[in-house]
LUMLOTOR-896361 format. One record per residue (C-alpha): x, y, z. Coordinates in nm, 2 decimals, padded with zeros to 4 digits. Layout:
<sites>
(site (X Y Z))
...
</sites>
This chain:
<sites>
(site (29.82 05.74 19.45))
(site (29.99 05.91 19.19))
(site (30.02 06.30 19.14))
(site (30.01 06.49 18.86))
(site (30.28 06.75 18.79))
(site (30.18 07.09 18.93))
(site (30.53 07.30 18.92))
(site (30.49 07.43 18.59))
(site (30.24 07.67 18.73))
(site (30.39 07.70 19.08))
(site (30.41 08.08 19.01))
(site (30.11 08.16 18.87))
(site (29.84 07.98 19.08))
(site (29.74 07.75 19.38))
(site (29.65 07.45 19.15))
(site (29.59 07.23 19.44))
(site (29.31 07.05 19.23))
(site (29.03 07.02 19.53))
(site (28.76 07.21 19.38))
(site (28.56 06.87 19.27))
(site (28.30 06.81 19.55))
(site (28.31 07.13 19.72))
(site (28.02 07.40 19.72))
(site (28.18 07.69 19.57))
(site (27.98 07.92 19.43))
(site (28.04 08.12 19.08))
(site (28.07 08.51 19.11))
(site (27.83 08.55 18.85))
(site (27.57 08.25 18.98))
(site (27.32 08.47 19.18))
(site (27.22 08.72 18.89))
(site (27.19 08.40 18.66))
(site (26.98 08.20 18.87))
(site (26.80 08.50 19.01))
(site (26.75 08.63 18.62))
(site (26.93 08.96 18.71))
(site (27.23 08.88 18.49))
(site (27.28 09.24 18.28))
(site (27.33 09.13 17.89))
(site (27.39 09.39 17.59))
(site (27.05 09.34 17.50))
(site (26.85 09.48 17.84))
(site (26.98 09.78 17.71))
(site (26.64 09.99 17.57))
(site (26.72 10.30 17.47))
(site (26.48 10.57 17.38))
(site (26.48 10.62 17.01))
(site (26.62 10.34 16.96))
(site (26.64 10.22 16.54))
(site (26.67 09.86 16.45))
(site (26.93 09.74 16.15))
(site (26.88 09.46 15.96))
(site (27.09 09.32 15.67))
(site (27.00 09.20 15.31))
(site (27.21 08.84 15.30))
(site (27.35 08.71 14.93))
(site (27.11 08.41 14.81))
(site (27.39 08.28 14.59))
(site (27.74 08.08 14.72))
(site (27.92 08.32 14.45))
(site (27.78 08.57 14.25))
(site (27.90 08.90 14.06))
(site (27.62 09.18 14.20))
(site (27.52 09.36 13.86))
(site (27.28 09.59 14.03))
(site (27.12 09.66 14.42))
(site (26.79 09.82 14.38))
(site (26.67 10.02 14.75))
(site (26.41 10.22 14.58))
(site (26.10 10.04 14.73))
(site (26.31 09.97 15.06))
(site (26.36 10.34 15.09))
(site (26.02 10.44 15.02))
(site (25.92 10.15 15.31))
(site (25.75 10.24 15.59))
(site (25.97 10.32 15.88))
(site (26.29 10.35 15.68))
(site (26.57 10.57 15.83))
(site (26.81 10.48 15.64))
(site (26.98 10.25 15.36))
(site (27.35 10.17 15.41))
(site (27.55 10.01 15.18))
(site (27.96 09.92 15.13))
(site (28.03 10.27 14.98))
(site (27.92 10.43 15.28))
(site (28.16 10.22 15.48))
(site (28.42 10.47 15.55))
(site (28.68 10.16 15.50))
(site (28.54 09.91 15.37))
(site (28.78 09.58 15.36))
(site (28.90 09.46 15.73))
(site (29.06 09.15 15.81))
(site (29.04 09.09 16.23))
(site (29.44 08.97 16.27))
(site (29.54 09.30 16.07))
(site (29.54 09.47 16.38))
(site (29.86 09.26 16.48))
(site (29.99 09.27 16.06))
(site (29.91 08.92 16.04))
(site (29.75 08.93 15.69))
(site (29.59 09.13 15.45))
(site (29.25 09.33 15.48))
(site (29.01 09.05 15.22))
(site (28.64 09.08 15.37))
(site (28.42 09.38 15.31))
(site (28.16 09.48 15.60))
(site (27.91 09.53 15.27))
(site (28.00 09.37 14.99))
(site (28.00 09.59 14.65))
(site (28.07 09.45 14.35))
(site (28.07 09.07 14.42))
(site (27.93 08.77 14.70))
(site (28.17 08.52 14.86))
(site (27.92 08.28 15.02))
(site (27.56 08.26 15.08))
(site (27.40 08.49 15.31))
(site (27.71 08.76 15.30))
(site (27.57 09.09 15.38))
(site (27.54 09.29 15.12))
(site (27.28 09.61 15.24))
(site (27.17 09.71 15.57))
(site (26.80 09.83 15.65))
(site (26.77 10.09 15.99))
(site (26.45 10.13 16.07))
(site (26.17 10.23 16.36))
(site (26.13 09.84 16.45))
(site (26.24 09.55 16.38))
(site (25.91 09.46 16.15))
(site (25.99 09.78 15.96))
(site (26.37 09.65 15.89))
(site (26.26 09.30 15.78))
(site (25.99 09.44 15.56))
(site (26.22 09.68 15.39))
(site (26.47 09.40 15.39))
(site (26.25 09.22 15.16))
(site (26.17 09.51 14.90))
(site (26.54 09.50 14.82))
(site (26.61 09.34 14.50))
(site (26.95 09.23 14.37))
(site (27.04 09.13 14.04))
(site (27.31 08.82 14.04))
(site (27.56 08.70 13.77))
(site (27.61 08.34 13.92))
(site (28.00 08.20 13.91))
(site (28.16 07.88 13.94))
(site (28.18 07.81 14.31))
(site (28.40 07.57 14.53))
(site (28.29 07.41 14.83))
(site (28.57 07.15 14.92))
(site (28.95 07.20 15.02))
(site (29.13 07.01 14.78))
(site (28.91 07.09 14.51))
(site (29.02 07.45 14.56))
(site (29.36 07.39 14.51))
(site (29.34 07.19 14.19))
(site (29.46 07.39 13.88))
(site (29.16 07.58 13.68))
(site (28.99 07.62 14.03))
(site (28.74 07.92 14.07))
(site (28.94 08.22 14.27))
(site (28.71 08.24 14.54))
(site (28.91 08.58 14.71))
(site (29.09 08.76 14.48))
(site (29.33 08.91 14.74))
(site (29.49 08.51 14.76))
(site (29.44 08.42 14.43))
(site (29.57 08.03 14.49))
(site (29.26 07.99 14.71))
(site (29.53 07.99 14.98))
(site (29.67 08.20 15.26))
(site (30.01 08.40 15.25))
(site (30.23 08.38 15.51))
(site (30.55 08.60 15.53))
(site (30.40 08.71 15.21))
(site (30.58 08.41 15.05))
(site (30.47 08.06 15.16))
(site (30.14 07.92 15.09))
(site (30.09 07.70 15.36))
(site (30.27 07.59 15.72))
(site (30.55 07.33 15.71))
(site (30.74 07.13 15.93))
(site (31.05 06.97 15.88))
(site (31.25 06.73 16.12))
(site (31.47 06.43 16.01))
(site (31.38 06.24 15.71))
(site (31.03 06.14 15.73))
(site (31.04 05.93 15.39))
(site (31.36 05.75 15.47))
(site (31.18 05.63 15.81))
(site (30.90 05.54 15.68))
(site (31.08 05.30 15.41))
(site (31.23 05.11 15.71))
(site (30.97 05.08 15.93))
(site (30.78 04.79 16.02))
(site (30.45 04.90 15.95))
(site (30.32 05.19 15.77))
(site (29.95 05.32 15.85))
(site (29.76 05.64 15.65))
(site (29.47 05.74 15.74))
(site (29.21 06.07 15.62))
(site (29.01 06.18 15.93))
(site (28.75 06.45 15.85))
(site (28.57 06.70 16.09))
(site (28.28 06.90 15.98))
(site (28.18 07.30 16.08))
(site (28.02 07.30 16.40))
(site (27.82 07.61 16.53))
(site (27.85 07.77 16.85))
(site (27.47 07.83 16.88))
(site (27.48 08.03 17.20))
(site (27.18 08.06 17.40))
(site (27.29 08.47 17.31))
(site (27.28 08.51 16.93))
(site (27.56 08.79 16.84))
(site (27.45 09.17 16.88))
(site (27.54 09.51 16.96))
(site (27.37 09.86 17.06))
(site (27.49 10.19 16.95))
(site (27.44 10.49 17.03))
(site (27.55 10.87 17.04))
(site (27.73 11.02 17.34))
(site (27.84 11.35 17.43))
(site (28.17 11.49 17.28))
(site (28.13 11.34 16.97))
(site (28.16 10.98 17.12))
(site (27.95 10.64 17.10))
(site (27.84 10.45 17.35))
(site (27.86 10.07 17.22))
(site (27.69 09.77 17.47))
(site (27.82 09.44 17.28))
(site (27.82 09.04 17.38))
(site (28.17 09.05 17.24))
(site (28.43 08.80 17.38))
(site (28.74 09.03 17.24))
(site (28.63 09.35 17.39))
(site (28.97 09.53 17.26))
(site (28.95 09.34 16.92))
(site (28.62 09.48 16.86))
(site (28.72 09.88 17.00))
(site (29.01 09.90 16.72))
(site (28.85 09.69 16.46))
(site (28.57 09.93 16.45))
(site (28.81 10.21 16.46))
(site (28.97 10.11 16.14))
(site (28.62 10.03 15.96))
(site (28.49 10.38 16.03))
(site (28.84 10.54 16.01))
(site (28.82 10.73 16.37))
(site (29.05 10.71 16.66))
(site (28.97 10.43 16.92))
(site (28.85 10.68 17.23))
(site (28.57 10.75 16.97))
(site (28.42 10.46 17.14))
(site (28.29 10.36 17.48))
(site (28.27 09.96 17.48))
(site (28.06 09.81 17.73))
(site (28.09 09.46 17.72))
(site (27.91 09.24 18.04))
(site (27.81 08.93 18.03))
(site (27.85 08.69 17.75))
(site (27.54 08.47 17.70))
(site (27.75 08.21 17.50))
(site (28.05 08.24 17.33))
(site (28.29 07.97 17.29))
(site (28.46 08.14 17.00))
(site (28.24 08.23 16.80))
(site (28.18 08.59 16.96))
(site (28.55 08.73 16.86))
(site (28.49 08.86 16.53))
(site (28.36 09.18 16.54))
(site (28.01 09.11 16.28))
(site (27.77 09.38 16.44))
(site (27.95 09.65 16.62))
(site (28.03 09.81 16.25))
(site (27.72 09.87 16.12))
(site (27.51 09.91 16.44))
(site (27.75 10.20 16.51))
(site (27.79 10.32 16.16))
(site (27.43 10.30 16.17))
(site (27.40 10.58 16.48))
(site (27.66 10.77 16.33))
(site (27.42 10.82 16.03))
(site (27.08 10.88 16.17))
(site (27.25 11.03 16.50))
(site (26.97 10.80 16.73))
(site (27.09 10.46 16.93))
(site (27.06 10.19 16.65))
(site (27.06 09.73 16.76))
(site (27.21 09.50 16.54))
(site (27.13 09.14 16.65))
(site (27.15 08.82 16.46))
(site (26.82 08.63 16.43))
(site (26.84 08.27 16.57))
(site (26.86 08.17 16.14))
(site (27.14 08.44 16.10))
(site (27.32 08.29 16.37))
(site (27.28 07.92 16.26))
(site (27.34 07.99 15.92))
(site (27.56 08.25 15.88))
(site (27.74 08.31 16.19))
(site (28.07 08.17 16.15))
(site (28.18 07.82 16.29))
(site (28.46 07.61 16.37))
(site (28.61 07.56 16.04))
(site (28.63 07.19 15.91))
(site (28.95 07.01 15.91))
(site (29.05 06.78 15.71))
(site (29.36 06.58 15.77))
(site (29.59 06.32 15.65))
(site (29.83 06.08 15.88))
(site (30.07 05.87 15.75))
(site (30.25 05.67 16.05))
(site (30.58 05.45 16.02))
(site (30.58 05.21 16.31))
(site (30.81 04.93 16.48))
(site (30.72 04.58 16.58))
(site (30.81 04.72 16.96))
(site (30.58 04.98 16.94))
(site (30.84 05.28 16.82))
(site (30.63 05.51 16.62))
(site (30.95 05.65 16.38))
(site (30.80 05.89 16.08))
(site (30.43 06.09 16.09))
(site (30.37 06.26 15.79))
(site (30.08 06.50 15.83))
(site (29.89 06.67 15.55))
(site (29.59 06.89 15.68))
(site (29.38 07.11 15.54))
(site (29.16 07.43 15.70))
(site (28.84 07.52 15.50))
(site (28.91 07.87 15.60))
(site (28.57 07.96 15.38))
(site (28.52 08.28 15.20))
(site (28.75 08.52 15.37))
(site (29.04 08.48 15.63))
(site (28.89 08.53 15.99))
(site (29.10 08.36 16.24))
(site (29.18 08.06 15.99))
(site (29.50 08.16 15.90))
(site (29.62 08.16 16.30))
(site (29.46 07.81 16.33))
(site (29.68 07.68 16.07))
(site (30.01 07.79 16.29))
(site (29.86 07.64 16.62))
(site (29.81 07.38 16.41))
(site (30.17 07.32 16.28))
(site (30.28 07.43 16.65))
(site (30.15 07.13 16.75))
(site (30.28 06.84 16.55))
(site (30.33 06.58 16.56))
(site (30.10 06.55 16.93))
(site (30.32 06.51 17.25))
(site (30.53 06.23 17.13))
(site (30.84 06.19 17.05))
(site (30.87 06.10 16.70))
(site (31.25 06.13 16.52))
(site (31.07 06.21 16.17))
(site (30.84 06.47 16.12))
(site (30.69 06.57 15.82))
(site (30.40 06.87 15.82))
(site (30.20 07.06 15.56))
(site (29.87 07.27 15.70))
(site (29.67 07.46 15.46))
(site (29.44 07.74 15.51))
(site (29.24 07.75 15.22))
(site (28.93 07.97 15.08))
(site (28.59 07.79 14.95))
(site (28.26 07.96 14.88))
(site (28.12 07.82 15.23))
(site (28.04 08.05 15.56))
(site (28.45 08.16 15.70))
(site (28.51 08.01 15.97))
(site (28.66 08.13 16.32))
(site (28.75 08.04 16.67))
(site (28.56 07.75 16.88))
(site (28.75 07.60 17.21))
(site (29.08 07.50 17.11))
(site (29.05 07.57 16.72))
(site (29.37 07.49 16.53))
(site (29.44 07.19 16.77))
(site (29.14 07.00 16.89))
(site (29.09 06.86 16.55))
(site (29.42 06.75 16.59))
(site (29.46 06.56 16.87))
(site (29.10 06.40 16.79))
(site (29.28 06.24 16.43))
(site (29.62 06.19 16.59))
(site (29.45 05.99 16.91))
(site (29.26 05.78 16.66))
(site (29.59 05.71 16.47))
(site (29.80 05.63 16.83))
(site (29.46 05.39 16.87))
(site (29.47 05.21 16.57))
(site (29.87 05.23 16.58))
(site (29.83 05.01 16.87))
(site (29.54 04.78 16.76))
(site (29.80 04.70 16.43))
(site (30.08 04.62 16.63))
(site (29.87 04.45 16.86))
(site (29.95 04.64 17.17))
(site (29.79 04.80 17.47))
(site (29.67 05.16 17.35))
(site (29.77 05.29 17.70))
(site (30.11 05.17 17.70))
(site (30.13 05.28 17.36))
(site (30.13 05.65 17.43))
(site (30.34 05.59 17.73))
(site (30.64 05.47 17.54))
(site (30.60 05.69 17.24))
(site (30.52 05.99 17.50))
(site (30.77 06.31 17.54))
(site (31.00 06.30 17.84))
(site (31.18 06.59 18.01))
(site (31.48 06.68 17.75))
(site (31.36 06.52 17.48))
(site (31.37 06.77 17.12))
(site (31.10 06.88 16.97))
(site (30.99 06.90 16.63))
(site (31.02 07.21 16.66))
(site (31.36 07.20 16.82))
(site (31.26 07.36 17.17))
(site (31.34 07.10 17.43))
(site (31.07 06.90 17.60))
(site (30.93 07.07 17.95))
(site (30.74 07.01 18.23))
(site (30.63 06.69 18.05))
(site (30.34 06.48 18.21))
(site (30.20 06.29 17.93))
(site (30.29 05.96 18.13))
(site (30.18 06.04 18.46))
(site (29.84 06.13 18.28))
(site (29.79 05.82 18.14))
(site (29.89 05.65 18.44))
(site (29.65 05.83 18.66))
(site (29.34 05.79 18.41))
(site (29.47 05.42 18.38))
(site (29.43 05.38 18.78))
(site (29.06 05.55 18.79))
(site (28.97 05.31 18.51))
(site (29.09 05.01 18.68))
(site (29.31 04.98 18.33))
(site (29.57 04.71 18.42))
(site (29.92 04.84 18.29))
(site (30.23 04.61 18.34))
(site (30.52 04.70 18.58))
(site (30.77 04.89 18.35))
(site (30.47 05.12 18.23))
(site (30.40 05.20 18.60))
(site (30.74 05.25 18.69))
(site (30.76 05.50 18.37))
(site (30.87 05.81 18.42))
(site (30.86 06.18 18.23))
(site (31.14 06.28 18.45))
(site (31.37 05.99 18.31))
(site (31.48 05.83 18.01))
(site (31.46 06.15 17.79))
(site (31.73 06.36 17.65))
(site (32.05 06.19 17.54))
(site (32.01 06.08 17.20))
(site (31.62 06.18 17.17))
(site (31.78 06.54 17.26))
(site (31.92 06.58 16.91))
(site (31.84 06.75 16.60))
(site (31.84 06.50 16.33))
(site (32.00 06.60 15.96))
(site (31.67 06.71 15.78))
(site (31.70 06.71 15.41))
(site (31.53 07.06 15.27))
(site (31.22 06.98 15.02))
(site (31.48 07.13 14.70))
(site (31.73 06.89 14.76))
(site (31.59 06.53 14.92))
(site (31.63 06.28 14.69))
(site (31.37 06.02 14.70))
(site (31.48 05.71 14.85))
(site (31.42 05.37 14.74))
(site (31.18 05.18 14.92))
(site (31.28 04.84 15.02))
(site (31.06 04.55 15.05))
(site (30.85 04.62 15.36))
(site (30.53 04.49 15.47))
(site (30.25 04.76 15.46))
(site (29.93 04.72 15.64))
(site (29.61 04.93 15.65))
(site (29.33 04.94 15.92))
(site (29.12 04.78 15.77))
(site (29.31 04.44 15.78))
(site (29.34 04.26 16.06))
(site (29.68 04.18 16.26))
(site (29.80 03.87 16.26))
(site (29.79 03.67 16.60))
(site (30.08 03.68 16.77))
(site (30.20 03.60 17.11))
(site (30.18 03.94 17.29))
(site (30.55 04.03 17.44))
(site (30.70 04.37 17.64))
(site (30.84 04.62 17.41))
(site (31.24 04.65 17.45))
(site (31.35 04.87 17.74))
(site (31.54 05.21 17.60))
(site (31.86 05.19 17.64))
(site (32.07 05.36 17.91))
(site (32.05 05.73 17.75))
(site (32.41 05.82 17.66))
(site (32.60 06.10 17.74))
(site (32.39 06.46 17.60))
(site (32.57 06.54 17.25))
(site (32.63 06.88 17.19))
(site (32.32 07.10 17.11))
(site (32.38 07.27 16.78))
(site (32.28 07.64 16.72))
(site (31.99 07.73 16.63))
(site (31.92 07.85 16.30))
(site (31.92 08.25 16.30))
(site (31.58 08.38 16.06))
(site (31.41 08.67 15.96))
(site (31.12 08.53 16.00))
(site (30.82 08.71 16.31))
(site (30.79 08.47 16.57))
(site (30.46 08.36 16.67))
(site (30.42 08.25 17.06))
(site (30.21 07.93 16.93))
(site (30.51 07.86 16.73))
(site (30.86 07.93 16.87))
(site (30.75 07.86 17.26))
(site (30.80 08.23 17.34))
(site (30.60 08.25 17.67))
(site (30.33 08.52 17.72))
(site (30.16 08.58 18.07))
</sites>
């Protein structure tokens, strides 16, 4: 039986991996099963207000004029709150770290990003009461051009769906416009290679839908504090991100947070504690913010879609020698976490092969659609979804196994990055292997004898010369057969891929390039505990 590589951990954790089978009860398993479980929302509080929000019918709109006057004069009414009384009113979540600038307004004022953006909120007596009062409020639109797909957004003459990134894309280091990678020469490969395979993969927004829709309770507490019971999944986040809205120090506020009734990413963006508390500052009484079930399907934020472009250079053996990759991150209206996805996303290429040319743009870019945010792996699930079906159909062209595919292509121990950060720790090969035993998936001798402990480093240790976008001068393709997918590979008599050479003696490591620019963990393998 093989074993999978536990050392990486060694000092963190018993990862013995014996847990499957076993009876082992969750901490929290009693109070769910017994229905004892304490949420933000068994929280009733006497006096207790309800706030509800008037949503933007249109996917981009100026906002000539917000009449409250029948909402006011509704029964129940407390009070009408709208992006002027925000004490500040623009926020962007990854400010907190200066990762961006502030874009998305709790309230908006003078225009609407998306449909269903907040644009008033109703506190009343009950929850009837706010949805009434909700409905009294009339808003007079000018409709604008909208945008609703990625590449649409960046063509010239586009509609500037967020002025503060007026190319409909993010800034990074307040310079570039997008992610890139650079390693080798990705066009020169992929003139020589054997086969060359692009492919567009697509991935739509998917919502969270917790069984908990997101909410908060607010409410006055001695000293001139607040009391605030959330379902956050960012406790902290949420503390200083209300801080800065309401422009008080961060011990104003007593977060509470207990158990999460469903998060998965999409609780980590602060949408209610604002206004619920902002709400209790103003009528001085405990005020609940809670998204309806519709709120929460339709405008809670979701995984963002993704769409992305592979082009692949491949050998007859099975030596996959240029990826260009091309992806694009429909951020949506505002920035959110999008921005953040895009570098996990470039951290990640080209997938954990080893791959001599590597070529990567990643976009985050604005439409008029609901912004996104975190779900499970955002910024590199996607990912590894397109570059899996590429390896597969990589395979099926050359007419190879799939599993012994990835385990020649795969990183081993000393092999250089993309990235230039040497290879770690690798498994990638015993993985397969293993998965390949449980399926009764017949591999041939050298793939079971393969190792991520040898063969690497060497040659696959160096930094190849990689021509800078000013300078590279396009190459002329020679004559070279090109195949898509979608044609079928010609029948040929199935033999072993060539053995690697003997790796020769490690070549001096150049230095590595000194920059100004902030290192990202994701990014520069800086490790974090």
């Amino acid at each position: 039986m093989l074993e999978l590589r536990k050392d990486i951990f060694a000092d963190e954790r018993d990862d013995n991996l014996k847990e499957i089978g076993k009876g082992t009860q969750r901490q929290d398993m009693l109070g769910h099963v017994t229905g004892t479980s304490s949420y933000f929302n068994d929280h009733k509080l006497q006096g207790m207000l309800h706030l509800k929000v008037v949503r933007s019918t249109q996917a981009h709109a100026r906002i000539r004029r917000i009449d409250t006057a029948e909402a006011e004069r509704s029964a129940g009414v407390r009070r009408i709150i709208r992006g002027t009384d925000v004490p500040v009113n623009l926020n962007t979540l990854l400010s907190l770290i200066n990762f961006g600038k502030d874009d998305e307004p709790s309230l908006a004022v003078d225009k609407v990003r998306y449909k269903g953006e907040p644009i008033v909120a109703v506190v009343a007596d009950s929850e009837r009461e706010a949805f009434e009062a909700v409905a009294k409020v009339k808003v007079d639109y000018e409709p604008l051009p909208a945008v609703f797909d990625v590449e649409d957004a960046l063509k010239p003459g586009a509609p500037v769906v967020n002025e503060t990134y007026p190319k409909n894309t993010f800034t990074y280091h307040e310079t570039y416009d997008h992610q890139k990678l650079r390693f080798g020469d990705a066009d020169a490969a992929l003139a020589t290679a054997d086969h060359v395979l692009e492919q567009r993969y697509q991935m739509s927004p998917i919502e969270h839908a917790p069984t908990e829709t997101n909410g908060a309770i607010a409410a006055p507490d001695t000293n001139g504090r607040y009391v605030v019971y959330t379902s956050t999944q960012a406790l902290f986040f949420s503390v200083d991100t209300c801080a800065k809205i309401l422009d008080v120090p961060s011990n104003t506020f007593h977060f509470i947070g207990g158990t999460v009734g469903g998060g998965f990413g999409g609780k980590v963006d602060t949408l209610t504690e604002p206004l619920a508390i902002l709400g209790a500052m103003l009528t001085g009484r405990p005020v609940r913010y809670v998204f309806g079930r519709e709120e929460e399907m339709q405008y809670g934020p979701p995984r963002g879609a993704e769409r992305i472009f592979i082009k692949d250079g491949v050998m007859r053996d099975g030596r996959v020698v240029a990826r260009k990759i091309r992806c694009y991150f429909d951020s949506g209206a505002y920035t959110r976490l999008s921005s953040y996805a895009a570098v996990k996303c470039a951290a990640h290429l080209p997938g954990p092969y080893t791959i001599p040319n590597v070529y990567g743009d990643v976009y985050c870019v604005f439409t008029n659609r609901t912004p996104a945010t975190a779900m499970r792996g955002f910024g590199v699930t996607a990912m590894d979804f397109a570059i899996e079906c590429q390896m597969d159909k990589l395979a099926h062209l050359i007419n190879m196994d799939p599993m012994e595919f990835r385990i020649l292509n795969a990183y081993r121990d000393g092999d250089m990055k993309a990235h230039r950060r040497e290879a770690k720790n690798t498994a990638l090969i015993e993985c397969v292997q293993v998965a390949a035993e449980k399926a009764k998936w017949p591999l041939r001798e050298e793939f079971k004898r393969a190792s991520s402990r040898k063969d690497g480093g060497g040659s696959r240790a160096v930094i190849p010369p990689t021509p800078t976008d000013s300078s590279r001068a396009r190459p002329t393709a020679p004559v070279q057969q090109r195949t898509s997918y979608d044609r079928l590979p010609p029948t040929v008599t199935r033999e072993p891929p060539h053995e690697p050479p003997p790796p020769p003696p490690p070549s001096p490591r150049p230095a590595a390039p000194s920059h100004g620019a902030a290192r990202f963990s994701s990014v520069f393998g800086t490790r974090r505990r």
